[in-house]
C-alpha positions in Angstrom: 0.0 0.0 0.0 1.7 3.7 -0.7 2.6 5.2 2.1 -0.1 8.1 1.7 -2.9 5.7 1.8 -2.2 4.8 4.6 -2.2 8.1 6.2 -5.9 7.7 8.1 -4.7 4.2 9.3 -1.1 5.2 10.7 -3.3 8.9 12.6 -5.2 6.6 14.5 -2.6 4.5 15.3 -1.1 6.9 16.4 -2.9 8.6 18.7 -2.7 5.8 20.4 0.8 5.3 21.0 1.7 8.5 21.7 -1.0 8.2 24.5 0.3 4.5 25.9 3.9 3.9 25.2 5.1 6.4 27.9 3.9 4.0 30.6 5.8 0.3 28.4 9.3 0.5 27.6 10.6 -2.2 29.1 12.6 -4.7 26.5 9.5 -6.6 25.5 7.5 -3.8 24.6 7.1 -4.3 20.6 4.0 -1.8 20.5 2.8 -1.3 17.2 -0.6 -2.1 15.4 -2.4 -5.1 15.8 0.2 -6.6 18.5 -0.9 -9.3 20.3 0.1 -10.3 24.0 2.1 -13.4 23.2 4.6 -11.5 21.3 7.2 -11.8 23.7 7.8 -15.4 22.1 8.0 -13.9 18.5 10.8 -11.7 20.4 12.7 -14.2 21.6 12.4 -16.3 18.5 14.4 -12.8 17.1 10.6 -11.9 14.9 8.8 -9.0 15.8 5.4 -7.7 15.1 5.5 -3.9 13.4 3.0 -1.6 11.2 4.7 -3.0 8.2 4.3 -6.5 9.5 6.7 -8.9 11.1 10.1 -8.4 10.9 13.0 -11.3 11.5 15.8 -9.7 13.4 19.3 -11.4 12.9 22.5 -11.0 14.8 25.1 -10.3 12.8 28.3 -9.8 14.8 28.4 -10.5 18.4 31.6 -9.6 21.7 31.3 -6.2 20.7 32.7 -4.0 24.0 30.7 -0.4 24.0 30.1 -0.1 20.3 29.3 3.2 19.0 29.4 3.0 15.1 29.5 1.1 12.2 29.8 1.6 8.1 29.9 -0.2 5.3 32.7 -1.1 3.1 32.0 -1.6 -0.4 32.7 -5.1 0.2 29.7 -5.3 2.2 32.6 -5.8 5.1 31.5 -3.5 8.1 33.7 -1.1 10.3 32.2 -1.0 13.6 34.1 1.3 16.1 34.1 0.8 20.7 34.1 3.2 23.0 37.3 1.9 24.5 39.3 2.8 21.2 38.6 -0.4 19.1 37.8 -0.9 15.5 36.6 -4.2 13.8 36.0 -5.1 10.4 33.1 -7.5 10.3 32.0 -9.7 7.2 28.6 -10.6 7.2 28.1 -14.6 6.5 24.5 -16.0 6.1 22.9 -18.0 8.4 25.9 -17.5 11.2 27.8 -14.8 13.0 30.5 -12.7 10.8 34.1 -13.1 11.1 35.6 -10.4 12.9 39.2 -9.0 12.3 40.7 -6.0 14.7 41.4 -3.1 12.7 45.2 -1.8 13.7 47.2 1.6 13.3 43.8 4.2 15.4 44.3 7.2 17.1 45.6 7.6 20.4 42.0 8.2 22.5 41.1 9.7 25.9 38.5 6.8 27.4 37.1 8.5 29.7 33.2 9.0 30.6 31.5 9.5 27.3 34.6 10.1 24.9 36.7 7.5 23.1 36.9 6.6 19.7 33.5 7.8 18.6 31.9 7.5 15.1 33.3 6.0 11.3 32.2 6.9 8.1 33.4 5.7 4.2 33.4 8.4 2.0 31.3 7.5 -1.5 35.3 8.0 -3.1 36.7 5.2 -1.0 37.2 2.9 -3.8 39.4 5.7 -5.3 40.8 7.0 -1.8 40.7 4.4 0.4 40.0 6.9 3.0 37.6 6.3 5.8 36.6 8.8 8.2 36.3 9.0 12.1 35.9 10.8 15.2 37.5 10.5 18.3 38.5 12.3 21.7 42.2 13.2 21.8 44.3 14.1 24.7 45.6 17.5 25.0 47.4 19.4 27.9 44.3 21.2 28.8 41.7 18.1 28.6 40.2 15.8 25.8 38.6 17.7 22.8 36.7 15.9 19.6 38.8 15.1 17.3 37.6 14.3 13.1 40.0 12.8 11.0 40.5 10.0 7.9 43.0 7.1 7.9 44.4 5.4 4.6 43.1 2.2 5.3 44.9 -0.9 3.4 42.3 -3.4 3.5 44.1 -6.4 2.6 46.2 -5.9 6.0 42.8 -4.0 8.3 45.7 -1.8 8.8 45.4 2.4 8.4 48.8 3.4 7.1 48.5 6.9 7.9 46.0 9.1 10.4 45.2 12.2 9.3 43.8 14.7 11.8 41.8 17.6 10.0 39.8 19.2 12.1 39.9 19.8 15.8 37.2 21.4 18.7 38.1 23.1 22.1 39.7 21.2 25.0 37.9 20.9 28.2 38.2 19.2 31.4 34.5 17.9 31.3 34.6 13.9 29.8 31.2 14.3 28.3 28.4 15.4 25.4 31.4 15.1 22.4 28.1 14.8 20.1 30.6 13.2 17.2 28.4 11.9 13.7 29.8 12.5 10.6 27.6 12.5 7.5 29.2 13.5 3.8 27.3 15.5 2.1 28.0 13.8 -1.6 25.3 16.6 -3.6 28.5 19.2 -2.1 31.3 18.1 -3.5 31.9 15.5 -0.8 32.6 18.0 2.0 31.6 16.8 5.7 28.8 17.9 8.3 30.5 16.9 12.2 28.8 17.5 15.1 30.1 18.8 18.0 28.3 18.5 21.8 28.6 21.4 24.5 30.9 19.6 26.4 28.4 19.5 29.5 28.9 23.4 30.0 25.2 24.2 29.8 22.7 25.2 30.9 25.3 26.6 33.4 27.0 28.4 30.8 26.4 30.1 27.1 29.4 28.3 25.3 26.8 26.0 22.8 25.0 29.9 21.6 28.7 31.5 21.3 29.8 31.3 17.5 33.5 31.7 18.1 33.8 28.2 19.7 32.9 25.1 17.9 31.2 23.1 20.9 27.6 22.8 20.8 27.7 23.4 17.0 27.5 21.8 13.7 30.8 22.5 11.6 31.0 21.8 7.6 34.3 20.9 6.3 36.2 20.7 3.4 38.2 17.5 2.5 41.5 18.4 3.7 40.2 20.2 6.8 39.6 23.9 5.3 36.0 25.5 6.7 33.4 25.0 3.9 31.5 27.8 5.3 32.2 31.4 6.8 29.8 33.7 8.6 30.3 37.1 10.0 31.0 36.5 13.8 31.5 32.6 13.7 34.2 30.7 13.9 35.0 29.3 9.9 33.3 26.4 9.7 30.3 27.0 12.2 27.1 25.6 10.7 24.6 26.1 12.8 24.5 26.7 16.8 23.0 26.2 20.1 23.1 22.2 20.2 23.1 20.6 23.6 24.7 16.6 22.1 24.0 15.7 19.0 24.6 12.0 18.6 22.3 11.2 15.5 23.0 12.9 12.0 21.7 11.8 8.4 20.7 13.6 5.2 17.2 13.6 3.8 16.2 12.6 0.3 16.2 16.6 -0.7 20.2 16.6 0.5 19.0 18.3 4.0 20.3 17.7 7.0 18.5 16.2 10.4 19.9 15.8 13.2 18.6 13.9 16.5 20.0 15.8 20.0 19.8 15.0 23.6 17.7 17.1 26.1 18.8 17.4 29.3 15.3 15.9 31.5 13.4 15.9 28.6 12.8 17.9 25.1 15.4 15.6 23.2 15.2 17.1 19.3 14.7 16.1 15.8 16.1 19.3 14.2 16.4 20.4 10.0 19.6 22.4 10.1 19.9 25.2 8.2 23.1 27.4 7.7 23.1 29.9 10.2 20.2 28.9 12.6 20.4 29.2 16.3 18.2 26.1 17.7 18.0 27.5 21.0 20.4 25.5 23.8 20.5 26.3 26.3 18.3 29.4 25.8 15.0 27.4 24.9 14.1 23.5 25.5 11.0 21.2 25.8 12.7 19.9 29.0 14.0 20.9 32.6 17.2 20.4 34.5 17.9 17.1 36.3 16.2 19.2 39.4 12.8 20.2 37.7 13.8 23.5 37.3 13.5 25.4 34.2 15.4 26.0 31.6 16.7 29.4 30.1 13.2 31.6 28.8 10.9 28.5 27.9 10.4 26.9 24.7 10.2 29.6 22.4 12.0 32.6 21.7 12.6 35.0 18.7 15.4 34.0 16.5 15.5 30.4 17.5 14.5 27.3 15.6 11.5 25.3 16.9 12.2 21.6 16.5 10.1 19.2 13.8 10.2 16.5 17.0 10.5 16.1 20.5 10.2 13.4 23.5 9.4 14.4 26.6 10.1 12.1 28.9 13.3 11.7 26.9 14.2 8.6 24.7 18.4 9.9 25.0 18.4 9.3 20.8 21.5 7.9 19.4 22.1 7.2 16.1 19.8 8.4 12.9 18.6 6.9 9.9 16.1 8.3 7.0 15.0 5.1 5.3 14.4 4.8 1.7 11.7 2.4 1.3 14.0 -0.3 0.1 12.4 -3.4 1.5 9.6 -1.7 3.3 7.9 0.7 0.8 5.3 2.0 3.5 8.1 3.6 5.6 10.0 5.0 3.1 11.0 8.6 4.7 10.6 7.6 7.6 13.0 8.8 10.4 15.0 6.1 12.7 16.7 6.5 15.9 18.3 4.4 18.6 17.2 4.9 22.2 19.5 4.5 24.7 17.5 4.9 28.1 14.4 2.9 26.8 15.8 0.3 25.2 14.0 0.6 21.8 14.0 2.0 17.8 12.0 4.9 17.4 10.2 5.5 14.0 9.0 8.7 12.9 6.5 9.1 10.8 6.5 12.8 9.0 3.5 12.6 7.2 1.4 11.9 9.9 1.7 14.8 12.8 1.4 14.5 16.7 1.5 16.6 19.4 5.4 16.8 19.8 5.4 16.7 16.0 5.5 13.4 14.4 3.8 10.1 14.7 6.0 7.6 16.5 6.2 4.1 16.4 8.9 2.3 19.3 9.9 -1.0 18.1 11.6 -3.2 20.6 12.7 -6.7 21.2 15.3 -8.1 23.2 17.8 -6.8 20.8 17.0 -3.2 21.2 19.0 -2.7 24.6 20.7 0.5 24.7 20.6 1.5 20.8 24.0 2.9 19.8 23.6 3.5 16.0 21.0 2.9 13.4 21.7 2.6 9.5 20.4 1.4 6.2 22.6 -1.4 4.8 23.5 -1.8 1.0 20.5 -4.4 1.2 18.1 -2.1 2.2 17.8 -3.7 5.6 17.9 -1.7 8.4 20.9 -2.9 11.1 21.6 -1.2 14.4 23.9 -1.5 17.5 23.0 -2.6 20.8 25.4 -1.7 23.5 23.3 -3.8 26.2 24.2 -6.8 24.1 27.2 -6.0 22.7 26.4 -6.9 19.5 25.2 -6.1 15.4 21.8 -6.3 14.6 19.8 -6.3 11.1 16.5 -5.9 11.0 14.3 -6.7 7.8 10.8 -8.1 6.4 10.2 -11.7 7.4 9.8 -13.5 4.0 11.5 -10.7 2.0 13.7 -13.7 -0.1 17.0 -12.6 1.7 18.7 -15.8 3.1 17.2 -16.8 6.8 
């Protein structure tokens, strides 16, 4: 059925949700139409009841310590990054778990709280450059600072034969909020959104709304490093501003950018950057501090970017995926993100609005634990890290002719 047929079908459903899943997040909660109560054995048998039906989810690489991110090699061999400052190359092998080989020659990393070696991306000109792309938190006499950077990598050996570093954000003390996705933009002459967390410092403090620093910001790159933007009063490179930790990043169809961004207790965001917008942190939010008491003015303010989405409770979104209707026409557009306090994928739907913005379905199974990352694969399956169970995940129609 086209997705806009089922417009009047996916408004009721959900009304629902919105009104119910609050109160059910636990691991087993796969709430989504026409559920039945003895799904919990469909879970555990790794199929899951959805809108678009049932889907089979398959492990696909498993020992994985903290994972954070993961791309795919034109090989269909994938790079999956931990925390702790570990890379793996993974081949996929049907019908068992992949062969995994340690990736060697990384950046020195600082480990600590949130930072580490952070996310990995191959350019769409890796087959001529053999580059591939990463972020990571890098030591410096003044305290860790997010680091982006591309390696040579020489995949006969999983070795990178040279690191180069090419962009670089404040040091600070704090160990937290490094934000860190990388998304090429391809339709720009391959240059490079990154984004860059406040480092903790608000709401205390204005850093993320001051566009001489680079934390709590969106920075566009060039290739070699060079700022593919400049703005009167910004810092070269500065995107867009007032970001509180943006772990989830992907373009749109239409080549714009969304990204997904923690709150602090509540108003987590699904925002559409645009060059030069200020989207509010910590001036505006949909959420308090950790003590109930407000933040900044409120939720609106002149000059500041209302968000297409937000949870409140929060969801803590990681990870961000706009899927192309590959294998499941009827979500097609649809937005994907990782949940790492609720233990479940999120789905939104934009055609069908809600009162925080967008429909929203959560799928979960016992997979879902702790959502790291969520991508589309080369197979138009969708795959997706669990840090609770330390492993790869793909996710996919049941019956879709792809091997069991």
């Amino acid at each position: 059925m086209p997705k806009r047929e089922m417009a009047g079908k996916r408004k009721i459903f959900a009304a629902a949700a919105l009104a119910v899943l609050p109160a059910a997040l636990g691991p087993q909660s796969a709430l989504a139409e026409g559920v039945a109560e003895g799904v919990a054995g469909d879970v555990a048998a790794g199929r899951i009841d959805t809108s678009a039906g049932v889907m089979v989810v398959e492990k696909v690489a498993e020992g994985l310590d903290g994972p954070w991110g993961f791309a795919f090699l034109p090989d269909g061999s994938i790079l999956i990054t931990e925390r702790k400052g570990h890379m793996w190359r993974a081949m996929p092998v049907p019908g068992a778990l992949a062969d995994k080989q340690p990736v060697t020659h990384l950046p020195e990393v600082v480990a600590l709280g949130q930072g580490g070696l952070l996310d990995v991306m191959v350019p769409a000109d890796h087959a001529q450059s053999g580059l591939v792309w990463m972020t990571w938190s890098a030591p410096s006499d003044d305290g860790p600072r997010t680091m982006l950077g591309h390696g040579l990598f020489d995949e006969a050996s999983n070795h990178f034969s040279i690191i180069t570093s090419v962009f670089g954000g404040e040091s600070m003390v704090a160990t937290r909020h490094y934000g860190s996705r990388i998304v090429e933009n391809p339709g720009d002459k391959g240059r490079v959104f990154v984004t860059l967390g406040d480092r903790g410092t608000g709401p205390a403090g204005l850093e993320a709304q001051d566009p001489r620093l680079t934390v709590g910001k969106v920075v566009y790159i060039e290739a070699d490093g060079r700022p593919a933007i400049s703005q009167d009063g910004a810092e070269p490179g500065v995107y867009s501003i007032g970001h509180r930790n943006i772990q989830g990043a992907a373009l749109r169809e239409d080549g714009a950018l969304l990204i997904s961004e923690h709150g602090a207790k509540g108003g987590d965001e699904i925002n559409l950057i645009r060059p030069g917008a200020n989207y509010g942190w910590p001036v505006i939010s949909y959420g308090v501090n950790y003590n109930g008491t407000k933040i900044g003015s409120g939720t609106h303010q002149d000059g500041m970017e209302q968000p297409l989405h937000y949870w409140d409770p929060s969801i803590a979104p990681s990870g961000l995926m706009i899927y192309s209707g590959a294998l499941v026409p009827e979500w097609k557009g649809d937005v994907f993100a990782g949940s790492l306090n609720s233990d479940f994928i999120s789905r939104l739907d934009p055609d069908t609005p809600a009162a925080t913005g967008w429909a929203e379905e959560r799928i979960a199974s016992d997979a879902t634990g702790r959502v790291r990352d969520v991508r589309e694969g080369p197979d138009g399956a969708i795959w997706f890290l669990s840090e609770t169970e330390g492993a790869l995940y793909r996710m996919r129609p049941a019956g879709d002719g792809l091997a069991e």
